[in-house]
C-alpha angles and dihedrals in degrees: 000000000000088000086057085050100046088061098040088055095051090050092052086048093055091041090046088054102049098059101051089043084056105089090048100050094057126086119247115279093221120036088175110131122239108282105222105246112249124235096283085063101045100054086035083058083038079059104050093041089058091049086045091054099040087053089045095055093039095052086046092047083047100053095037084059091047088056107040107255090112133057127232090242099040086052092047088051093049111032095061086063087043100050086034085056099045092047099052089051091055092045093058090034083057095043095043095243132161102212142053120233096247112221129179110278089178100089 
């Protein structure tokens, strides 16, 4: 009898193994190199990464004023410009746009 569940251990081992071995034993599925994105994709990724920024910047501001890094007045005077920027981004993001409506970040 042990020597019955010694083997079927082992076989459940191997079994166990191999599938999860699996995925790394095959070859790829698609050796087709990185196509380079068109225009469309990269001001679409110019896009993101302008939203990605403008949250970035807004979660920091807003932490920095949590913690007092920031005053009230200095956070009043900057997070208008941030929330301004990550929506515009979104804005274009949701119509498709390529570009972003430029406003002026200078006061």
């Amino acid at each position: 009898m042990l020597t019955a569940a010694l083997v079927l251990g082992g076989l459940l081992a191997v079994a166990a193994v191999w599938f999860v071995a699996r995925p790394f034993l095959r070859s790829p599925a698609s050796e087709e190199p990185l196509v380079e994105p068109g225009r469309a994709g990269r001001e679409r990724l110019a896009l993101e990464e302008e939203r990605d920024r403008a949250l970035a910047a807004l979660k920091e501001l807003e932490f920095d004023h949590r913690t007092g890094k920031v005053s009230d007045d200095d956070y009043r005077s900057l997070v208008g410009e941030l929330r301004r920027a990550a929506a515009d981004a979104l804005r274009a993001l949701d119509r498709g746009r390529g570009q972003i409506d430029v406003r002026s970040r200078e006061g």
